[in-house]
N, CA, C and O atoms as a Tripos MOL2 file, in Angstrom:
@<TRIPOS>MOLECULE
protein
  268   267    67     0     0
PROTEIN
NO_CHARGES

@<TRIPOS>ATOM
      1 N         -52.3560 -171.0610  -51.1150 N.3       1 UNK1
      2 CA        -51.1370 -170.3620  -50.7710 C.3       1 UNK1
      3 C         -51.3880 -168.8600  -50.9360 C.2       1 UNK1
      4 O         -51.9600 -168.4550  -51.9480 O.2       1 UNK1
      5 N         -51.0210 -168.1080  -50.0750 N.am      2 UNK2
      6 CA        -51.2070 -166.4080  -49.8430 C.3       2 UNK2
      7 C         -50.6490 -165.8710  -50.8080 C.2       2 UNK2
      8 O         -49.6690 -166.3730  -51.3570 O.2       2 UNK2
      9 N         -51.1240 -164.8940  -51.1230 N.am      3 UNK3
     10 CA        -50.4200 -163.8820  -52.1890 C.3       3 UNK3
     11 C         -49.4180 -162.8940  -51.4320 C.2       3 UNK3
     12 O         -49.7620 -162.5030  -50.3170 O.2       3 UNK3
     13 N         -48.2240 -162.4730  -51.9550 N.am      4 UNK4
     14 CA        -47.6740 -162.0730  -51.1720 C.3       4 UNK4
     15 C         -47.6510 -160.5280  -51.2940 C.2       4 UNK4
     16 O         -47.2820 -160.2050  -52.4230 O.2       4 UNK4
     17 N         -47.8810 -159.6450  -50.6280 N.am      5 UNK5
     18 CA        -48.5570 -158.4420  -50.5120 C.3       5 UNK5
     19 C         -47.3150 -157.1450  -50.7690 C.2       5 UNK5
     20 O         -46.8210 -156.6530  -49.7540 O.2       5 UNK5
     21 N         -46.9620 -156.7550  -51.8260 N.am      6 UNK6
     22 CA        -46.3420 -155.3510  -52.0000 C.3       6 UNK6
     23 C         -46.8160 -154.0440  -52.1220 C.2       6 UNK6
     24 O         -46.2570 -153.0200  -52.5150 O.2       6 UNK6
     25 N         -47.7150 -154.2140  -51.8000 N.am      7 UNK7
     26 CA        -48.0800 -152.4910  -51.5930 C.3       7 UNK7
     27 C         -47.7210 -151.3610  -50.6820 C.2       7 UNK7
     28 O         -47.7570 -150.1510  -50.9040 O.2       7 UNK7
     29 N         -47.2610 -152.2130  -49.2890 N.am      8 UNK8
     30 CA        -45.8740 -151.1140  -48.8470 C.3       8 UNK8
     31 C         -44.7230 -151.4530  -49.3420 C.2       8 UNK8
     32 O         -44.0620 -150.9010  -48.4620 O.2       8 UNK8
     33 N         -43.9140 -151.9200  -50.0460 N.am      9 UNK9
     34 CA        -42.5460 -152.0780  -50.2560 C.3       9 UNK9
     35 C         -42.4870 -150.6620  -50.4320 C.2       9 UNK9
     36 O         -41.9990 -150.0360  -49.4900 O.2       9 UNK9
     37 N         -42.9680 -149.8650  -51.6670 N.am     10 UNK10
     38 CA        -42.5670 -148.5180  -52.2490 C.3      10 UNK10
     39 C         -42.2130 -147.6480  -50.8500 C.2      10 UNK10
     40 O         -41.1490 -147.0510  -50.6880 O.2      10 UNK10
     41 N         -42.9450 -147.6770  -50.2000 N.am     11 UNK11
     42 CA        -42.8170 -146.4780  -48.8670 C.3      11 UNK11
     43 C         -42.0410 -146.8680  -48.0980 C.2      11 UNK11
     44 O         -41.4070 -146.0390  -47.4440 O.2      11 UNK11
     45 N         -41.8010 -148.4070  -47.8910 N.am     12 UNK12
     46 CA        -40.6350 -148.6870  -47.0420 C.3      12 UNK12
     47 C         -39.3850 -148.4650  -47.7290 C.2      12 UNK12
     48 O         -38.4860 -148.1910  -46.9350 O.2      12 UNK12
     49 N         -39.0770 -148.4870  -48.7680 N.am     13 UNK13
     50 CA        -37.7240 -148.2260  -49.3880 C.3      13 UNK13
     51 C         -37.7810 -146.5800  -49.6060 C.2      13 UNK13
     52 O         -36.7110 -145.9820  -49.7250 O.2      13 UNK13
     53 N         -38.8450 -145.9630  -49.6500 N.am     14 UNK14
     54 CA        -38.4230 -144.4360  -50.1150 C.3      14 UNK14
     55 C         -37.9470 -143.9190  -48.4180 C.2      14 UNK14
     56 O         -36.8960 -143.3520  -48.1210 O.2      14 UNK14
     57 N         -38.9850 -144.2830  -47.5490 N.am     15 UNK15
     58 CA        -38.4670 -143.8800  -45.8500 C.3      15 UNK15
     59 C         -36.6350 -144.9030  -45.6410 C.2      15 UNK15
     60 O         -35.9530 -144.7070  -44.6350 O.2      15 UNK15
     61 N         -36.2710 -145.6800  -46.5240 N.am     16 UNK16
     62 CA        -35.1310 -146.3880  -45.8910 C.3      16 UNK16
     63 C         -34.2110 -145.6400  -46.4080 C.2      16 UNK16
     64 O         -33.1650 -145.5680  -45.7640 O.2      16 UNK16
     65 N         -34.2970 -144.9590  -47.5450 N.am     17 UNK17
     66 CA        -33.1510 -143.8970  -48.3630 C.3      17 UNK17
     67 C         -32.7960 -142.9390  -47.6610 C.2      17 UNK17
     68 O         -31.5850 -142.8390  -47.4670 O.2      17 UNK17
     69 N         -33.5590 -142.0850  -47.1480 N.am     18 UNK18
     70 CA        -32.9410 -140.8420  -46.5100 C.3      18 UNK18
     71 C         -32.6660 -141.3790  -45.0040 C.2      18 UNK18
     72 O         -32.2830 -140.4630  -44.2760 O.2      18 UNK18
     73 N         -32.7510 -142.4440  -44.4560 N.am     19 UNK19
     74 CA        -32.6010 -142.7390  -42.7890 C.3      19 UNK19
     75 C         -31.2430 -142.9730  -42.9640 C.2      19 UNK19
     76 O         -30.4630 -142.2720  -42.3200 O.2      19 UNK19
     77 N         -30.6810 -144.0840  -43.9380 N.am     20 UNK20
     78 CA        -29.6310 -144.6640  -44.0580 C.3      20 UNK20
     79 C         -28.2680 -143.2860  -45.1990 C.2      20 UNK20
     80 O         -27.0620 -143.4440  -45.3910 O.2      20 UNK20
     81 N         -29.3750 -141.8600  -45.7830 N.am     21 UNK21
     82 CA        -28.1760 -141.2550  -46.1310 C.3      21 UNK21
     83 C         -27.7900 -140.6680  -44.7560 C.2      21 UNK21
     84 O         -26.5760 -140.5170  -44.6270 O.2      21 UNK21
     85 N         -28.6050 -140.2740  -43.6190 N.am     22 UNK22
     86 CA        -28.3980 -139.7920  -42.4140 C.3      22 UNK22
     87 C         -27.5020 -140.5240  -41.6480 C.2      22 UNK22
     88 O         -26.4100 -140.0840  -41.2880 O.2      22 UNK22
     89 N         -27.8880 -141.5220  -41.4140 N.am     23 UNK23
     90 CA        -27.0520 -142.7670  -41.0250 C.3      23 UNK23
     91 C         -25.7050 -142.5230  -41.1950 C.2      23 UNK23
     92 O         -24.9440 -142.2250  -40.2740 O.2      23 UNK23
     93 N         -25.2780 -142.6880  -42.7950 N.am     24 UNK24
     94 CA        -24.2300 -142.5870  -43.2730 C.3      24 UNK24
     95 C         -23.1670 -141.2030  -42.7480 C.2      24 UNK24
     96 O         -21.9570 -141.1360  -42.5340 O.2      24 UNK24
     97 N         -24.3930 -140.1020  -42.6680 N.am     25 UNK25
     98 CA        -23.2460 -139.1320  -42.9550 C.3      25 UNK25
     99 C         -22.7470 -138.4650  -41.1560 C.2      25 UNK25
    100 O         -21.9140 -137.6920  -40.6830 O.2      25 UNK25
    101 N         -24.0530 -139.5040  -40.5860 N.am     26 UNK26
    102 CA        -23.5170 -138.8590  -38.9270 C.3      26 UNK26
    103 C         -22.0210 -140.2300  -38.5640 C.2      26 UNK26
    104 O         -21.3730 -140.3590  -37.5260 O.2      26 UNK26
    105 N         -21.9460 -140.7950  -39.4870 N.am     27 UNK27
    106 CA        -20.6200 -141.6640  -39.1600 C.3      27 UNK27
    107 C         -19.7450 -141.1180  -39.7130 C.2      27 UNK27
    108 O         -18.8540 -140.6890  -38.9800 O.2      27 UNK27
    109 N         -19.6380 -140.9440  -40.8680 N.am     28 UNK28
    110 CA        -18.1730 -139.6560  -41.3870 C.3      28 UNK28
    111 C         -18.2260 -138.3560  -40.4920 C.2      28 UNK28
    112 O         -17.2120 -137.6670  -40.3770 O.2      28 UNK28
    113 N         -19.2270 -138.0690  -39.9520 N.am     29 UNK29
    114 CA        -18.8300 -137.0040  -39.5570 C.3      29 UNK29
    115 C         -17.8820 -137.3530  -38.7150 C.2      29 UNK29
    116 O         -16.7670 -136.9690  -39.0700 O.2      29 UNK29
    117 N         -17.9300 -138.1150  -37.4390 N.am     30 UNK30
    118 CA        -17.4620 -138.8110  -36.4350 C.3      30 UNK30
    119 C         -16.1080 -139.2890  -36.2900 C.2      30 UNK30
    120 O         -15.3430 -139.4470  -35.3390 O.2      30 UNK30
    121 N         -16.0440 -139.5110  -37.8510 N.am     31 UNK31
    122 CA        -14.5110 -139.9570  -37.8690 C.3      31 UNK31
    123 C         -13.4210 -139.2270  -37.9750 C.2      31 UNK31
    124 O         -13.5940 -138.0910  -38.4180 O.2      31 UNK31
    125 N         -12.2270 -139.5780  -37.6690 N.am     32 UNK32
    126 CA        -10.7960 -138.7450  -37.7970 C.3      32 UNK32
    127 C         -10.1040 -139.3690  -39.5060 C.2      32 UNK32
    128 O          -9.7190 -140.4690  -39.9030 O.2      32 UNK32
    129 N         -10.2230 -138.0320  -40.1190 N.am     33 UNK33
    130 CA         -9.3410 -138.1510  -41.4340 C.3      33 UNK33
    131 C          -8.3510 -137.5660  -41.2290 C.2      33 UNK33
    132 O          -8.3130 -136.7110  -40.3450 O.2      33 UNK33
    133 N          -7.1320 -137.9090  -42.0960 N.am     34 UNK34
    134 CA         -5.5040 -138.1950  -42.0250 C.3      34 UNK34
    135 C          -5.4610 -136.8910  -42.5380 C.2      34 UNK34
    136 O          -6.1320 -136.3920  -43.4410 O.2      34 UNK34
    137 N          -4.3930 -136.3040  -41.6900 N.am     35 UNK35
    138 CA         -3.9990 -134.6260  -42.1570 C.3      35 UNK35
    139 C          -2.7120 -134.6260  -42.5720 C.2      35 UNK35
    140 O          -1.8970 -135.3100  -41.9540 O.2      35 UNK35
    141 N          -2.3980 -134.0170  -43.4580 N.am     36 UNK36
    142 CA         -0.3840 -134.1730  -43.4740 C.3      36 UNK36
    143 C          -0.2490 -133.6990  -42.8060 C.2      36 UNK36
    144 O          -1.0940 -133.0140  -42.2300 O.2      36 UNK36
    145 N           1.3550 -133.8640  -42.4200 N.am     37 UNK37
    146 CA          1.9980 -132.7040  -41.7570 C.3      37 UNK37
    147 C           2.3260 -131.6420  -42.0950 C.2      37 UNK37
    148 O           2.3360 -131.5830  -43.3250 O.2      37 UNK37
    149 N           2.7810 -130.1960  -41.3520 N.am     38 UNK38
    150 CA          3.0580 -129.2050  -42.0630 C.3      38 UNK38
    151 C           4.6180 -129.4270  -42.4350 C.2      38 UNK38
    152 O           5.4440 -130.2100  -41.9650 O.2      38 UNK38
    153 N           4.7040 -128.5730  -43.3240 N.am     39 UNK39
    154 CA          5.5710 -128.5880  -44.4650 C.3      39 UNK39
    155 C           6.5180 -127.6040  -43.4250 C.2      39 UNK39
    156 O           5.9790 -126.7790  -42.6870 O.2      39 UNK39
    157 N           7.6570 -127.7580  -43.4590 N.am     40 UNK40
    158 CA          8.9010 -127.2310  -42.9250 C.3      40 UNK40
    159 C           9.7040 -126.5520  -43.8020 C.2      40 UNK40
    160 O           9.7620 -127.0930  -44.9060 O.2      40 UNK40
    161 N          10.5300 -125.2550  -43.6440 N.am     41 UNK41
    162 CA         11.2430 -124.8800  -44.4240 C.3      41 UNK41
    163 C          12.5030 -124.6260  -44.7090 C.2      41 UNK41
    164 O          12.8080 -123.4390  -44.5940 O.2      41 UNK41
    165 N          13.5580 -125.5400  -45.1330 N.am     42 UNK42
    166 CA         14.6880 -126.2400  -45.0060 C.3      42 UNK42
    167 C          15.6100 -124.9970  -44.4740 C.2      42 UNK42
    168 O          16.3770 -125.0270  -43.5110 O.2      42 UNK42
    169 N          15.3260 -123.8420  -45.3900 N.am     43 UNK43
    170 CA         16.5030 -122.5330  -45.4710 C.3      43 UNK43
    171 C          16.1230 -121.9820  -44.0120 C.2      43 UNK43
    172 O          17.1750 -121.7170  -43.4310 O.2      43 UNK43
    173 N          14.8440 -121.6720  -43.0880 N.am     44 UNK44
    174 CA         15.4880 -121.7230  -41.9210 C.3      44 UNK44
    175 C          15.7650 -122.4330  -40.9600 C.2      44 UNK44
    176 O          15.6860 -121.8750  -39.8660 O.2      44 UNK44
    177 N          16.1890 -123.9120  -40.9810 N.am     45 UNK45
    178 CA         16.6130 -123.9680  -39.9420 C.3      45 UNK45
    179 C          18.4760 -123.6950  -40.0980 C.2      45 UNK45
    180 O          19.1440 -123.9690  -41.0950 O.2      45 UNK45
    181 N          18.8780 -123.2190  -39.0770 N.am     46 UNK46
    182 CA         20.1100 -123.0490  -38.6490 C.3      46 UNK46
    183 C          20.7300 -124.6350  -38.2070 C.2      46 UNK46
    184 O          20.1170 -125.6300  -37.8210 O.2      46 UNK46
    185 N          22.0540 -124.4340  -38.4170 N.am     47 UNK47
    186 CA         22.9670 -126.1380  -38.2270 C.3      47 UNK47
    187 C          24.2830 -125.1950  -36.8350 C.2      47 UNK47
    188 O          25.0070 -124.2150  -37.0080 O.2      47 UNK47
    189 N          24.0950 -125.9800  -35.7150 N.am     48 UNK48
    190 CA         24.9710 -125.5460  -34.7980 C.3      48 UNK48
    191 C          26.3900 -126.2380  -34.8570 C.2      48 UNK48
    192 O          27.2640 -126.3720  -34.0010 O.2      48 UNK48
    193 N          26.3020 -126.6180  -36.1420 N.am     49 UNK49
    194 CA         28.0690 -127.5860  -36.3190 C.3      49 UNK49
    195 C          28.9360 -126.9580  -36.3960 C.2      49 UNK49
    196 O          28.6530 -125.7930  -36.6770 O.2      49 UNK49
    197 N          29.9570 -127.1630  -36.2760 N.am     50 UNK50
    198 CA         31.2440 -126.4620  -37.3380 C.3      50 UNK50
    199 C          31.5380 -127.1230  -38.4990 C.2      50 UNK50
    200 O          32.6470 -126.8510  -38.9590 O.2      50 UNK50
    201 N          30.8730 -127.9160  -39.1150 N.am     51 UNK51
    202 CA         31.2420 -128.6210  -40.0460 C.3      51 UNK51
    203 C          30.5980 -128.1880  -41.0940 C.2      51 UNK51
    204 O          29.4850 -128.0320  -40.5910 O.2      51 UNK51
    205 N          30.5030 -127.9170  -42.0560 N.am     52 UNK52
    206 CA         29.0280 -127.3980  -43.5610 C.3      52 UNK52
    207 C          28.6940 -128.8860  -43.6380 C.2      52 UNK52
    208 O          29.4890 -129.8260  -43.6560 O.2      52 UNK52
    209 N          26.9400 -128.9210  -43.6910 N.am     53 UNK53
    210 CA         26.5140 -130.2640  -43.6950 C.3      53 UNK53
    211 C          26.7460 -130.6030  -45.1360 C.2      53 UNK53
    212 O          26.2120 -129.7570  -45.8540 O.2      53 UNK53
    213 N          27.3610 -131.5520  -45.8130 N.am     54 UNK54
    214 CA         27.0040 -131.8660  -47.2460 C.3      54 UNK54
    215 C          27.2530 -133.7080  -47.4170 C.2      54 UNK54
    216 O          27.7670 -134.3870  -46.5280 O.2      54 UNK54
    217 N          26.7540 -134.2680  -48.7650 N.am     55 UNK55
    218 CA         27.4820 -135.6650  -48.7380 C.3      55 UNK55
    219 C          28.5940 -135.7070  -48.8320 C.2      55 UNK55
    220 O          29.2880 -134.7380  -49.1390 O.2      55 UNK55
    221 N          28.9910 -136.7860  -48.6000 N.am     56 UNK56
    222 CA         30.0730 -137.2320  -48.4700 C.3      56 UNK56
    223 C          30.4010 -138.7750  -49.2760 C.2      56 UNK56
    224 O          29.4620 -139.5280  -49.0180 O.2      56 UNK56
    225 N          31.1660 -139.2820  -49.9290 N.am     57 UNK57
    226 CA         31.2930 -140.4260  -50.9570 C.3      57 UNK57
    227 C          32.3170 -141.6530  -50.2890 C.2      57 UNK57
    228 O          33.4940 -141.8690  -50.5780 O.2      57 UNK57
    229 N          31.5990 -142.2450  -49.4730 N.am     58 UNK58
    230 CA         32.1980 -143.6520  -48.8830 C.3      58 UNK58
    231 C          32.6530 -144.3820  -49.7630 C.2      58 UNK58
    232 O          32.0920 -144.4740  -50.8550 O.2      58 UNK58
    233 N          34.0460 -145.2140  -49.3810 N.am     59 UNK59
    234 CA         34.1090 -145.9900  -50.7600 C.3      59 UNK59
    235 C          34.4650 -147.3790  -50.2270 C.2      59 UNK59
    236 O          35.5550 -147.3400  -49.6560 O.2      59 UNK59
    237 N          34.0400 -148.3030  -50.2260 N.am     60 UNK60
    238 CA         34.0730 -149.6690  -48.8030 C.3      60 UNK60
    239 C          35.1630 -150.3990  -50.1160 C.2      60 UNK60
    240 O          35.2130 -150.0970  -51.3080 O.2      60 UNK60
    241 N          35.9890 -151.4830  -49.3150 N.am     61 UNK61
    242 CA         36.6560 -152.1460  -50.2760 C.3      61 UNK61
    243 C          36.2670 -153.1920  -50.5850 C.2      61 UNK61
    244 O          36.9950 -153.9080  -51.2720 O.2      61 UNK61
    245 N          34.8050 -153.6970  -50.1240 N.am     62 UNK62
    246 CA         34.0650 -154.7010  -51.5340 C.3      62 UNK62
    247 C          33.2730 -154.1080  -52.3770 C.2      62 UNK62
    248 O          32.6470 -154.8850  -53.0980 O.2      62 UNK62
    249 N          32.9650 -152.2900  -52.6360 N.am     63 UNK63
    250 CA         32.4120 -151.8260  -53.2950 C.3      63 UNK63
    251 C          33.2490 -151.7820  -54.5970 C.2      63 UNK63
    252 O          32.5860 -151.3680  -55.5480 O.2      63 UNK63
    253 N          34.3920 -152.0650  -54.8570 N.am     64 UNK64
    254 CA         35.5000 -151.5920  -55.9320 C.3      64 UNK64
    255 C          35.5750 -152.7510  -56.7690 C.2      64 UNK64
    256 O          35.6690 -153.8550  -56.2320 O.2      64 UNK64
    257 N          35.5490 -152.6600  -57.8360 N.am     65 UNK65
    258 CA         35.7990 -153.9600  -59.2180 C.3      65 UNK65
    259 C          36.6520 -154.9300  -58.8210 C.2      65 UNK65
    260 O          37.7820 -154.4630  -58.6790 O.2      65 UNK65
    261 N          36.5820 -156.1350  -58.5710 N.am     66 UNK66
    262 CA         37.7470 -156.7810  -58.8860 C.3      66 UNK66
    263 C          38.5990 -156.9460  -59.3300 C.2      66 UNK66
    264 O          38.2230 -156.4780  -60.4040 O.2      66 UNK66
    265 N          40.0280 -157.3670  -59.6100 N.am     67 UNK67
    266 CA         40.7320 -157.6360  -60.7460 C.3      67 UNK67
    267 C          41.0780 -158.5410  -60.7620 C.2      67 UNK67
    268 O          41.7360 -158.9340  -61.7250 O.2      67 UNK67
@<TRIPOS>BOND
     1     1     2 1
     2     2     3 1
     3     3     4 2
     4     3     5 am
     5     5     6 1
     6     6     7 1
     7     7     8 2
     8     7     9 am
     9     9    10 1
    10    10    11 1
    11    11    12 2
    12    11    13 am
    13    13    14 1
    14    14    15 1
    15    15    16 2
    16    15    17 am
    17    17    18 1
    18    18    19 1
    19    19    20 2
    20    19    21 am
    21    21    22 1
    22    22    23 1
    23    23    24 2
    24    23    25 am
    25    25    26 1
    26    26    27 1
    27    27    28 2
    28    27    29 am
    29    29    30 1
    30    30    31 1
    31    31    32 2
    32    31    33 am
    33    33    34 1
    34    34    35 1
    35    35    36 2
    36    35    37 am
    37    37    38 1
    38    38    39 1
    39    39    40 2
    40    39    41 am
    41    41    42 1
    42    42    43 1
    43    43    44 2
    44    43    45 am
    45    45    46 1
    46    46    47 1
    47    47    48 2
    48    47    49 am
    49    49    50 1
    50    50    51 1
    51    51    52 2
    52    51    53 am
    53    53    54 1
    54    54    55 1
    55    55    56 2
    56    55    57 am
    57    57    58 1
    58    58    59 1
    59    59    60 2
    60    59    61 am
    61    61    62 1
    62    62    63 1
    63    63    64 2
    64    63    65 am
    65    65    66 1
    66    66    67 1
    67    67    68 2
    68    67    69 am
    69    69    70 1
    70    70    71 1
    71    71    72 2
    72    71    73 am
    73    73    74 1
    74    74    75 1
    75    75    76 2
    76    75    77 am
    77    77    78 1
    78    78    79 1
    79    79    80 2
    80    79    81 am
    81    81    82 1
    82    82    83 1
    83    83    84 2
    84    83    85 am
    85    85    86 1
    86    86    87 1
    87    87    88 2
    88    87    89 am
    89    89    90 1
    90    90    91 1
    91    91    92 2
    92    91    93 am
    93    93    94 1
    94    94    95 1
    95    95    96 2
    96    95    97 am
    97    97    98 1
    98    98    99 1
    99    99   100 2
   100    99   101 am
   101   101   102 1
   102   102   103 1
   103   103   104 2
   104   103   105 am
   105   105   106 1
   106   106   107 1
   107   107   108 2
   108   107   109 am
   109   109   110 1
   110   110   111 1
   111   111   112 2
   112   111   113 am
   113   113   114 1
   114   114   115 1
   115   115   116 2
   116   115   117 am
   117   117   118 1
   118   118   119 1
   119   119   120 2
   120   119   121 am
   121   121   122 1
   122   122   123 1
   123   123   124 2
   124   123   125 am
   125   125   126 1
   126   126   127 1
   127   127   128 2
   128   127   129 am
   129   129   130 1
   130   130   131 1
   131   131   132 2
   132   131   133 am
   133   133   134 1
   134   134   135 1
   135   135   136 2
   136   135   137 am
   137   137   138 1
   138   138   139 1
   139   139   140 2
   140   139   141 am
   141   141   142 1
   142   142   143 1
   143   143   144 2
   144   143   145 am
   145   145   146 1
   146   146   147 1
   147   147   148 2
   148   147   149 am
   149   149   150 1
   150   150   151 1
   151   151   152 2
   152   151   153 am
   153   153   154 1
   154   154   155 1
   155   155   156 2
   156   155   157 am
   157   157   158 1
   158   158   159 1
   159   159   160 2
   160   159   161 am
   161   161   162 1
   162   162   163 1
   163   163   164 2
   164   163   165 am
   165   165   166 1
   166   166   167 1
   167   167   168 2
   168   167   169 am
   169   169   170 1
   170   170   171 1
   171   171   172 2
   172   171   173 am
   173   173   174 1
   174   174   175 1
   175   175   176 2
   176   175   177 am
   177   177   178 1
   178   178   179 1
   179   179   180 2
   180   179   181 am
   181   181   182 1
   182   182   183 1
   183   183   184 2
   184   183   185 am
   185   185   186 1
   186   186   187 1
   187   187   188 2
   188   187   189 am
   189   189   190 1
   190   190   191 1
   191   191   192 2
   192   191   193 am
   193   193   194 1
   194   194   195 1
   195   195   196 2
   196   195   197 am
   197   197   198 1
   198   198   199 1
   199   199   200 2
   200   199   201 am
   201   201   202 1
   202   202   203 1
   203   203   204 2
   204   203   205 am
   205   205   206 1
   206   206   207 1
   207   207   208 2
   208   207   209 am
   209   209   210 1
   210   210   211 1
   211   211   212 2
   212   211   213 am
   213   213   214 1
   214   214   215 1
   215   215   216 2
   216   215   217 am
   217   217   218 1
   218   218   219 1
   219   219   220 2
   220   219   221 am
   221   221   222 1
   222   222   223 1
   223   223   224 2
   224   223   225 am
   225   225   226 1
   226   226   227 1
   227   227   228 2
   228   227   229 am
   229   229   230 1
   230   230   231 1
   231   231   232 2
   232   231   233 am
   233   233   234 1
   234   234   235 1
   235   235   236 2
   236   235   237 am
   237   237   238 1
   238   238   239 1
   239   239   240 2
   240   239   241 am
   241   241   242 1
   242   242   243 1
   243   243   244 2
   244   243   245 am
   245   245   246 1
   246   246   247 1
   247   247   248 2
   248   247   249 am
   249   249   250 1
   250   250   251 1
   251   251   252 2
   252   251   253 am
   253   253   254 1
   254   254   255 1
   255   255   256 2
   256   255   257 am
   257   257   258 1
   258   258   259 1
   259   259   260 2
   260   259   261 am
   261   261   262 1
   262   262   263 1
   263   263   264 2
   264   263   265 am
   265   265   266 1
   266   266   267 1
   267   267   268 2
@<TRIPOS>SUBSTRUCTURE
     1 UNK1         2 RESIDUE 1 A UNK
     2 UNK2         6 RESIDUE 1 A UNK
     3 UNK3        10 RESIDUE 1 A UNK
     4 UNK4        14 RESIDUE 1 A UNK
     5 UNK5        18 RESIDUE 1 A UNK
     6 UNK6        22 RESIDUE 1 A UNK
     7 UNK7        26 RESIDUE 1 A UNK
     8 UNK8        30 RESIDUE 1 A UNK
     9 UNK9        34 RESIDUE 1 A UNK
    10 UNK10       38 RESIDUE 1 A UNK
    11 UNK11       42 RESIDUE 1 A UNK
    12 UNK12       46 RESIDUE 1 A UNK
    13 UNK13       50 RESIDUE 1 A UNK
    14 UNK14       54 RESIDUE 1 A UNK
    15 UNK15       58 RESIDUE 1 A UNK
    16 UNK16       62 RESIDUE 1 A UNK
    17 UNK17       66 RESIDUE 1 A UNK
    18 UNK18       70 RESIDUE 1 A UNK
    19 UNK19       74 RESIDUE 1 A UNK
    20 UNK20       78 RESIDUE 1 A UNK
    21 UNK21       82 RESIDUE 1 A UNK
    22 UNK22       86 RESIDUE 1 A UNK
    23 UNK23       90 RESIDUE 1 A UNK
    24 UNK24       94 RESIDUE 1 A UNK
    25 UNK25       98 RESIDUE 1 A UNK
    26 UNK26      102 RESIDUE 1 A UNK
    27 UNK27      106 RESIDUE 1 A UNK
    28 UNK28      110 RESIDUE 1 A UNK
    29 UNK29      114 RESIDUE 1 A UNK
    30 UNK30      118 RESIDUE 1 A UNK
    31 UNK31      122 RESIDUE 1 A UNK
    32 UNK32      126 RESIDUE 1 A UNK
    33 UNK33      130 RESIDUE 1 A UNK
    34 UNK34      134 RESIDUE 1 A UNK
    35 UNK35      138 RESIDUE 1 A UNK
    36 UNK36      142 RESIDUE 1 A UNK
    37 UNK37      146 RESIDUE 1 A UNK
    38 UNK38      150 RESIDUE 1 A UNK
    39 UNK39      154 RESIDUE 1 A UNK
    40 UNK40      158 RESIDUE 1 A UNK
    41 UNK41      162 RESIDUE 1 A UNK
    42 UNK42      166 RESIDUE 1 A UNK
    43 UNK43      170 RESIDUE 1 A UNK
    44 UNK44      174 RESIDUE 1 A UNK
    45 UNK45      178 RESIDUE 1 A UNK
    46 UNK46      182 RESIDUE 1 A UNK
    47 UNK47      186 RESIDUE 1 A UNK
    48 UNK48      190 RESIDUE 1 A UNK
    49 UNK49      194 RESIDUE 1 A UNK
    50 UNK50      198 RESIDUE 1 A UNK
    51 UNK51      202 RESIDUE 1 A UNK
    52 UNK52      206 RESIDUE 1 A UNK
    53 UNK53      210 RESIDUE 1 A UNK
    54 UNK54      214 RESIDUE 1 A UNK
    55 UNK55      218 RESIDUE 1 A UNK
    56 UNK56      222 RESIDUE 1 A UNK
    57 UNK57      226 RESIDUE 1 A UNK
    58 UNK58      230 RESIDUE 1 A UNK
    59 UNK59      234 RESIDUE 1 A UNK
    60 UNK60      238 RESIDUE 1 A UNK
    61 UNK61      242 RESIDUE 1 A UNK
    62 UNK62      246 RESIDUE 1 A UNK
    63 UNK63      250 RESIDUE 1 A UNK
    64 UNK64      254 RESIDUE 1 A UNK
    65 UNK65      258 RESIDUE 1 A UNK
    66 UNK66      262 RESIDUE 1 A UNK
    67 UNK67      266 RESIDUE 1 A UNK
């Protein structure tokens, strides 16, 4: 039965490290990462109502205690 021969393993794994960090990094480059959105700034926008926007306190009549 043959002996099984490692004397290239070392060079094949040191040449497989840098192919596969290359590998790696021409695929991130490639990809689309998630951007937020920009941030808006409440005080200018203008409200064309006549009304002042504010809450308002609904009060439903199965929201109320029983008696």
């Amino acid at each position: 039965m043959p002996q099984l021969d490692t004397s290239t393993w070392f060079t094949t794994i040191m040449t497989m490290l840098p192919t596969l960090y290359l590998i790696m990094q021409l695929k991130l480059l490639n990809t689309n990462h998630y951007q937020p959105p920009l941030t808006k700034n409440s005080n200018l926008q203008s409200h064309n109502t006549h009304w002042q926007p504010k809450w308002t306190k609904t009060c439903l009549p199965l929201s109320q205690p029983q008696q």
